[in-house]
N, C-alpha and C positions, 0 to 999 in steps of 0.2 A: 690447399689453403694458400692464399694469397695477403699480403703483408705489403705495407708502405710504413718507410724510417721520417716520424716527425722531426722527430731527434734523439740525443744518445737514450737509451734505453727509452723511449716513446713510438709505441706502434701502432699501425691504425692495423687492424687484420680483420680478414671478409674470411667469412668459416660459413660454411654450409649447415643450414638448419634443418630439423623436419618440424613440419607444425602438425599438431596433432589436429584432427579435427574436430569439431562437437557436431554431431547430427541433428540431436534436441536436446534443446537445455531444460534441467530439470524444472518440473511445477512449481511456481513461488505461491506461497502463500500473505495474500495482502493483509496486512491489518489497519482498519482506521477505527479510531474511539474517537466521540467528538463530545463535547460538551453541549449538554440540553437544557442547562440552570439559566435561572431569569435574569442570570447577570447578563446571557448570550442572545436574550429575546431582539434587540435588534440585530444584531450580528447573522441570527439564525437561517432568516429566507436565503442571505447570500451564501451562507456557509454550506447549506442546503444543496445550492446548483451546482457547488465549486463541488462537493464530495459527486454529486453525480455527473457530474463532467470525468472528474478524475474513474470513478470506474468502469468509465465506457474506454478508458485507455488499457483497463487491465488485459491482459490475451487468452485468446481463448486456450482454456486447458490450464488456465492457473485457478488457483482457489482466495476467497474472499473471506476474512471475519469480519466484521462489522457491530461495532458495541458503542452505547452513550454510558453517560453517566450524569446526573446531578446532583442531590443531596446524598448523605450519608445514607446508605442502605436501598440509594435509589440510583442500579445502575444496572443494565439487560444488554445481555445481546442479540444483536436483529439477526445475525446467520453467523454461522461457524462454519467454515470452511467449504462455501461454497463455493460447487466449479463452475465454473464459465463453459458451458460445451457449445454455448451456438450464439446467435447474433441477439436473440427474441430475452438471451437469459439480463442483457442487459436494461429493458423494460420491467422482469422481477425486482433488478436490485433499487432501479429507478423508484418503482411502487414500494418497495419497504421503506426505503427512504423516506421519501414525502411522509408515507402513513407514522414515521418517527421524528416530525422536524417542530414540533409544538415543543416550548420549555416547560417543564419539570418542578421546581424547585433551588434552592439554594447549591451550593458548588460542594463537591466533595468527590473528588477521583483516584485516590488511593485504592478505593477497592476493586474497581474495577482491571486496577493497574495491577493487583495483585493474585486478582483472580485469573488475568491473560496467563 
């Protein structure tokens, strides 16, 4: 251990570390809920791209939920936990997407919030 004096009782000291390593870090699971109520209908096309932009960054070998919600009682999830194994799986999540970007009805997210 080596040690330099700043001053009285202040030290700067070099001590030898071990860093552990991480080989793979564990599976994260993504979740996005987004709003499909008519209050979002113009918002919705772009909100659309931005979400499938965003899951083309997830990695492969993590997992995805993916859930809307609009009026009260009107709220589904489009996948639960799924994995990402290969490059083709981010074309599935693209196509649920799309096939879920039409608004809904009126605003209401508590249950969905509470169903996660």
């Amino acid at each position: 251990m080596r040690f330099f004096k700043i001053k009285d009782e202040l030290f700067l000291v070099e001590k030898p570390i071990q860093l552990d390593t991480v080989s793979d870090p564990e599976p994260t699971n993504h979740i996005l809920i987004y709003d499909r109520s008519w209050s979002m209908c113009h918002e919705l096309p772009q909100l659309v791209e931005d979400i499938i932009e965003k899951v083309k960054e997830i990695p492969i070998g993590d997992t995805i939920t993916l859930g809307w919600f609009s009026g009260e009682g009107q709220y589904n999830f489009i996948l639960k936990g799924f994995k990402v194994t290969e490059e083709r799986d981010y074309k599935t999540l693209e196509k649920a997407i799309r096939n879920n970007k039409k608004p809904v009805s009126c605003t209401c997210f508590s249950e969905i919030l509470t169903d996660t």
